[in-house]
N, C-alpha and C positions, 0 to 999 in steps of 0.2 A: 437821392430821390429816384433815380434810374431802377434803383434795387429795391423799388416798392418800399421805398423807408418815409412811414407814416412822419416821423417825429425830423426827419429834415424836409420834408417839404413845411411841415407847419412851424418850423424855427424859419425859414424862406418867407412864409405869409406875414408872421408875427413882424418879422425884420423890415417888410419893405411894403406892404399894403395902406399904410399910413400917409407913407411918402407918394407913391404912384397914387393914392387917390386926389390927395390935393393938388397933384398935377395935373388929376381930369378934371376937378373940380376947376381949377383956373382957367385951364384951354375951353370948357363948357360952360360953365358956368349954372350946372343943374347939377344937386346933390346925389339927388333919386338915379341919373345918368348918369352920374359918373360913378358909384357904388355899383349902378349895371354892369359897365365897363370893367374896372378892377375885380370883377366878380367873373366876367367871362374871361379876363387872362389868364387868372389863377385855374381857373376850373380847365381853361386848353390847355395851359402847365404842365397839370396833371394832367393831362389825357394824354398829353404826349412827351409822358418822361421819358418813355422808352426808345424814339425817336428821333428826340431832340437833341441837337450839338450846338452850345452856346460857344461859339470862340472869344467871345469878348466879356467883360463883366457882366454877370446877370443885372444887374440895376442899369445898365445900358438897355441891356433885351428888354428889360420890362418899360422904359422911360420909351423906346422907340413901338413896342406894341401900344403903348398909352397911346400916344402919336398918330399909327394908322386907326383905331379905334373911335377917336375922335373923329378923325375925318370922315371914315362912315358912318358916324350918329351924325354928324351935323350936313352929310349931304342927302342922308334920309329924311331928316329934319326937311331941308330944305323942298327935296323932294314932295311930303306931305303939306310943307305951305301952300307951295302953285297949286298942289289939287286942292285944297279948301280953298282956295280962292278964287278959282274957276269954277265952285259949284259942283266938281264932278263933269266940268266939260272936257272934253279932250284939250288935253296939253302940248303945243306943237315942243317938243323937248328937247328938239335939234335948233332951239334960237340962239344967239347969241353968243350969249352966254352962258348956256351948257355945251357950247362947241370949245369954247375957250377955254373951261374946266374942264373937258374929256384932253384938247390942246393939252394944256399944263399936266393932265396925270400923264400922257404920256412920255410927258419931258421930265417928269421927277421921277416916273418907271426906270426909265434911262439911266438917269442921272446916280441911281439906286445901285442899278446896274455896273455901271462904270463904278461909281464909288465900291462894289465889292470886287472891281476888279485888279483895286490898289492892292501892291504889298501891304501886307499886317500890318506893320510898324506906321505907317503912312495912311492907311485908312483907320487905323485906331487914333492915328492923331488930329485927323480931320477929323474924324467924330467928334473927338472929344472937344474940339475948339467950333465947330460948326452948330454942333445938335446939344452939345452940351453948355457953351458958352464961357468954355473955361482960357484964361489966358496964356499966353507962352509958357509964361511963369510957373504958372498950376502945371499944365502938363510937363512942363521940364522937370518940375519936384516929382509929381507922382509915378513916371516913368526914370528916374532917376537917369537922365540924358541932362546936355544942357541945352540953355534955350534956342542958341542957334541950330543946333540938330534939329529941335522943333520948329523952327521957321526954314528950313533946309526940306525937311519931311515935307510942308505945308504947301510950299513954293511949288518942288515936284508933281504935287499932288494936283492943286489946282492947273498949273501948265497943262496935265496929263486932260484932266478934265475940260478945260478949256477947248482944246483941241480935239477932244472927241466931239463936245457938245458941238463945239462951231461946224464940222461936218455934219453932225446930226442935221441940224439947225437949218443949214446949207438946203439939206433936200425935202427936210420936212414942211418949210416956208414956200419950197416951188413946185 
């Protein structure tokens, strides 16, 4: 695809637009959205084959852009309710609870963060058990390790993040 190759990007679309759309379909619950959504992956795909370095499986890349896509439909969404329901009056937008949601993006920014700052093998298996939902099991078989390696990897991984986050956490509460 990098090499302007019409015919594997569209064997790429064929393959996995089925799959990533009923997973916007589930997280949204709008057809018309989530067809948006799967429609602007693919089309930034391509805009940026030249660019782009996927290190981990592409149906990861595509499952985790599904993911932020959503979030920004449904906090634009959200965004568009308060103003129709103030009329068009001014929205005080620092309440609440969009303090606690700007709160939480920055702790999942982080979190993001730290999580790319795992070794490969470690942050590929926290994915896969975290975002993916897969069990020791599954990932022991598909990275052909066994599954204590995999709760070995998991352990490190969280500790490492634990400890970051409890700093984070430490000064961003005080």
């Amino acid at each position: 695809m990098a090499q302007d190759d019409h015919v594997a990007f569209n064997t790429i679309y064929n393959r996995y637009w089925v799959e990533v759309l009923n997973l916007a379909v589930h997280k949204i619950g709008d057809i018309m959205e989530a067809e948006n959504i799967i429609q602007d992956i693919f089309v930034s795909l391509w805009k940026r084959r030249h660019s782009l370095i996927i290190t981990n499986a592409l149906e990861n890349f595509l499952y985790v852009s599904v993911k932020y896509r959503v979030i920004k439909v449904l906090n634009r969404q959200r965004t568009e309710r308060l103003y129709n329901e103030t009329d068009g009056l001014t929205v005080d937008i620092l309440d609440d609870s969009t303090q606690q949601y700007l709160s939480f993006e920055e702790l999942r920014q982080r979190l993001e963060m730290l999580i790319g700052k795992l070794p490969e093998q470690s942050r590929l298996i926290y994915r896969m058990n975290k975002e993916e939902n897969m069990s020791y099991k599954a990932i022991a078989e598909e990275l052909n390790i066994t599954e204590r390696s995999v709760e070995a990897h998991l352990a490190r991984a969280k500790k490492t993040l634990k400890t970051a986050l409890g700093a984070f956490l430490t000064t961003f509460l005080l």
